[in-house]
N, C-alpha and C positions, 0 to 999 in steps of 0.2 A: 557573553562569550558565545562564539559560534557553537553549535551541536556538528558531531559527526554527521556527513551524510550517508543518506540510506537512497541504494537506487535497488527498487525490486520491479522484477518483470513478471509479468502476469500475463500468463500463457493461453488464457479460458479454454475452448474446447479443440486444441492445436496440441499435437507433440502424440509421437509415436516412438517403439523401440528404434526404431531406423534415426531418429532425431538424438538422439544420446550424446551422438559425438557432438552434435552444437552446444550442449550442457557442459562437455567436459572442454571445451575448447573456451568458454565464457569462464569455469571454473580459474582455467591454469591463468588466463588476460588479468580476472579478478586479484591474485597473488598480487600481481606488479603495484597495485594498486590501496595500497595495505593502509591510508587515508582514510579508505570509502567500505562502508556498507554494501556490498552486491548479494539480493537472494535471488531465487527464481519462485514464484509460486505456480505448479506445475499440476496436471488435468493428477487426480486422484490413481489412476492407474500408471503415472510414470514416477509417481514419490518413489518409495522403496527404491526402484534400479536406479534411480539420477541420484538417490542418496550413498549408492555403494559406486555408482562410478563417478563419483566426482567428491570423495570424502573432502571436507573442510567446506563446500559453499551449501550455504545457509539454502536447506529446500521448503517450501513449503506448501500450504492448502488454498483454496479459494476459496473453501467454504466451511464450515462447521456444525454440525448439528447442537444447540443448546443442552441436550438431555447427555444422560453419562451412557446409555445403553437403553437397549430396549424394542418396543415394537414401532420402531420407523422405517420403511424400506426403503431402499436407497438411498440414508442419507450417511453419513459418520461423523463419528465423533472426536473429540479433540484427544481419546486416548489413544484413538484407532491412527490420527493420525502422527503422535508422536511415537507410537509400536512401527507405523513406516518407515521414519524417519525425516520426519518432517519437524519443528521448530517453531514453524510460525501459521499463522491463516490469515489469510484477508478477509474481512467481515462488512456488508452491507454494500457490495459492489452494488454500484446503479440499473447494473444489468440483473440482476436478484432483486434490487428493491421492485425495479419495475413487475421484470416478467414471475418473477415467481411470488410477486405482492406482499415483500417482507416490509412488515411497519420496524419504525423504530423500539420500538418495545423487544420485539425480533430481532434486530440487532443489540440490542444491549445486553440479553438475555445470552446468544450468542458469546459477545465480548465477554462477557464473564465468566462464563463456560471454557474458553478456552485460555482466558488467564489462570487461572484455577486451575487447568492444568497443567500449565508452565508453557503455553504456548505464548510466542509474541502475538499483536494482532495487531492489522493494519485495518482501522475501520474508517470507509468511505463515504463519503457525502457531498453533493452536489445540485445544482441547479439546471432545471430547463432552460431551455431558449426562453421562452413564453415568459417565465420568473423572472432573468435578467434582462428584458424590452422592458417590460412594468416596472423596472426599479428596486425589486424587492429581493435581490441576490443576496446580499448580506445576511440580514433579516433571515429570510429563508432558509438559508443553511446555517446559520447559529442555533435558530430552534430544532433542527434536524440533528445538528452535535449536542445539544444540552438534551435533547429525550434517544439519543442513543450510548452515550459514555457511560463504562459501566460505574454503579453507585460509590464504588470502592473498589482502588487496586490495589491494595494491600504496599505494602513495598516497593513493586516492580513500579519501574517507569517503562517497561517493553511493549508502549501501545504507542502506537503511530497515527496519527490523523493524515487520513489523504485525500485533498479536495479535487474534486474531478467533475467540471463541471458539464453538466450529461449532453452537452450541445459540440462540446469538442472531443468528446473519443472520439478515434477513428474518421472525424470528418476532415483534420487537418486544419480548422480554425482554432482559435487559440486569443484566449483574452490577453490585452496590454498586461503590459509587465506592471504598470500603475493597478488595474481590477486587482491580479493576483496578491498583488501586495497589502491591499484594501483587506480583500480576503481572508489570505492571513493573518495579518494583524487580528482580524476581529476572533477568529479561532484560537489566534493567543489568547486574546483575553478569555474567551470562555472556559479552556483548558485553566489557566488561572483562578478563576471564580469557583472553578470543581474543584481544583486539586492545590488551591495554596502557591508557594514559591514551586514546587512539584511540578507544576505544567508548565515551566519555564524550560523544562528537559524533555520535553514530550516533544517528539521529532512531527512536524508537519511536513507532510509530500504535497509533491503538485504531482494532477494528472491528466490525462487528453492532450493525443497528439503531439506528446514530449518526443522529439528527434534530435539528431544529432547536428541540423544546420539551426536547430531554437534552445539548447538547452545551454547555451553559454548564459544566455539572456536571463530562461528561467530560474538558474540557480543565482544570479547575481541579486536576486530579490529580496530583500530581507523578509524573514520569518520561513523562507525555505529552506526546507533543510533535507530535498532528495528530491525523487521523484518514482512516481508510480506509472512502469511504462506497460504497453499492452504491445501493439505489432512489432513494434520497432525492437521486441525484446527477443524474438524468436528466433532470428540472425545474430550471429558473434562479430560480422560485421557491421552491424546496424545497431546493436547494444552496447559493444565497448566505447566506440566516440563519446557515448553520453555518461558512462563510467568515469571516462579519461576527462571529460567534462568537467564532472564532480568533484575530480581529485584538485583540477586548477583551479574550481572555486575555495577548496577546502585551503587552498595553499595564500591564498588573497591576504592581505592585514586588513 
């Protein structure tokens, strides 16, 4: 059976108090849409007020500190961010693995940090350019999801895998619907190998360069079941088509 879709936007270091009304304006489109999964995960300084002006859509983090408290400057933590009012984090963004040199260990350590404390987590992985010329995409990123999944999720199924392969953010290229599906499938299976019949409910996103004249395409894919957008989420014109997207895959037999 299909999974609900999940479409979350990921803001990175964009959005200001003057940007509020495009939060509340994606919020109210979100409603019509009561099919689909829509959150925002928003820069750390606009959680709190995007959580009081737009009560009901799901806000959340991009990032997480693994420790409960303590002497880390600048980073927080997953209690700090559900005190904001935040719900979810996204964990091991490509843009974190590279520039701030998080291994997988870092992310899983992460991942569990914030299941533990009742946060969702959408934990990212993906391939270079370089990786999928050589052939070794698959491969690649299966060893990247099996040493960052956290050991144990206790009960929750609220962990999302979103493959985003690091050659299409933002540049507008965009693997066959045939790759992604390759893709996913093989994330099934590892999600299975960890977690039993359990990762049969474990929602997979697609991510890089999801718009709203490709996302018919990408969501027709089997094993997806959302998608993880970055520009195209920052407009309520340029984010609902791919919402509205969702809803008509979710509606398919």
């Amino acid at each position: 059976m299909a999974l609900r879709k999940l479409v979350a936007g990921n803001w990175k270091m964009h959005g200001l108090s003057s940007d509020l009304g495009e939060i509340e304006r994606i919020a109210a489109a979100a409603r019509d849409h009561d099919s689909v999964d829509v959150a925002l995960c928003l820069p750390a300084t606009l959680i709190e007020r995007a959580a009081r002006s737009a009560p009901g859509l799901p806000v959340g983090g991009q990032d997480v500190h693994h420790a409960e408290k303590g002497a880390h400057t600048g980073c927080v933590s997953a209690a700090m961010l559900r005190d904001a009012g935040a719900i979810l984090t996204i964990i091991g963004h490509s843009e974190r693995r590279e520039a701030q040199k998080e291994s997988d260990e870092d992310v899983r350590a992460k991942a569990e940090a914030g299941l533990s404390a009742g946060l969702g987590v959408i934990l990212c992985v993906g391939e270079s350019l370089a990786v999928r010329e050589a052939g070794a995409a698959v491969a690649t990123v299966d060893r990247q999801l099996a040493a960052s999944l956290p050991r144990d999720i206790g009960k929750s199924t609220d962990i999302s895998i979103a493959y985003e392969p690091i050659w299409a953010i933002g540049t507008g290229k965009l693997p066959s619907a045939g790759d992604i599906g390759v893709m996913h499938s093989a994330l099934r299976r590892r999600l299975i190998t960890a977690y039993g019949e359990r990762g049969k409910d474990i929602r997979i996103l697609y991510g890089g360069s999801v718009k709203a004249s490709n996302a018919a395409e990408i969501f027709a894919v089997e094993d997806v079941d959302g998608a993880l957008v970055g520009g195209a989420s920052l407009k309520s014109a340029d984010f609902l088509p791919i919402v509205e997207a969702a809803a008509s895959a979710g509606k398919q037999p």
